[in-house]
C-alpha positions, 0 to 999 in steps of 0.5 A: 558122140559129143565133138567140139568143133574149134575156129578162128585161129591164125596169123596175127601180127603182135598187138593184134586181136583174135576171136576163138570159137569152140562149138559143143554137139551132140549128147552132152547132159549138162555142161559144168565148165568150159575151158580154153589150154594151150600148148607150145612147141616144146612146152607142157599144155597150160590152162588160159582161162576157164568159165563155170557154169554160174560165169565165174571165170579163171584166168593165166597171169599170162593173159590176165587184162588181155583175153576174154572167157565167155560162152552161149549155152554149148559154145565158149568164145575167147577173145585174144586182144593184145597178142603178143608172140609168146601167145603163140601155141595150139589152142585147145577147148576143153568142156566138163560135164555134170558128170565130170566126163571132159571133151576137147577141142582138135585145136586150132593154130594161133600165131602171133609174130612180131 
């Protein structure tokens, strides 16, 4: 069974900064990329930024300049500074495989309020 365990969602107040974790376990092959979405009350699910297996990274205009892909072997981090309200969304971590199987997270709350 592979579970991605997410952490450090919250309430921020506008132009401040949190830190997303998204912990990857159990029988994971090889992990081609890792990736952070979100959603919105109301709104479709959006790609936020993503981070490959040879570190090339991809992010939203929306959050370009402002947050920050990176990963540790089985772990994907995204660094939120400047907050903004329109941030505000559940976010979810996603991981592809080798095999092209994916996996999320459960998501975690961010809340960002003016």
């Amino acid at each position: 069974q592979v579970q991605l365990v997410e952490s450090g969602g919250g309430l921020v107040q506008a132009g401040g900064s949190l830190r997303l974790s998204c912990a990857a376990s159990g029988s994971i092959f090889s992990i081609n990329a890792m990736g952070w979405y979100r959603q919105a009350p109301g709104k479709q699910r959006e790609l936020v930024a993503t981070i490959s297996s040879g570190a090339g990274t991809n992010y939203a205009d929306s959050v370009k300049g402002r947050f920050t892909i990176s990963r540790d072997k089985n772990t994907v981090y995204l660094q939120m500074d400047s907050l903004k309200p329109e941030d505000t969304a559940v976010y979810y971590c996603n991981i592809r495989t080798v095999l092209s199987d994916t996996y999320w997270g459960q998501g975690t709350q961010v809340t960002v309020s003016s």
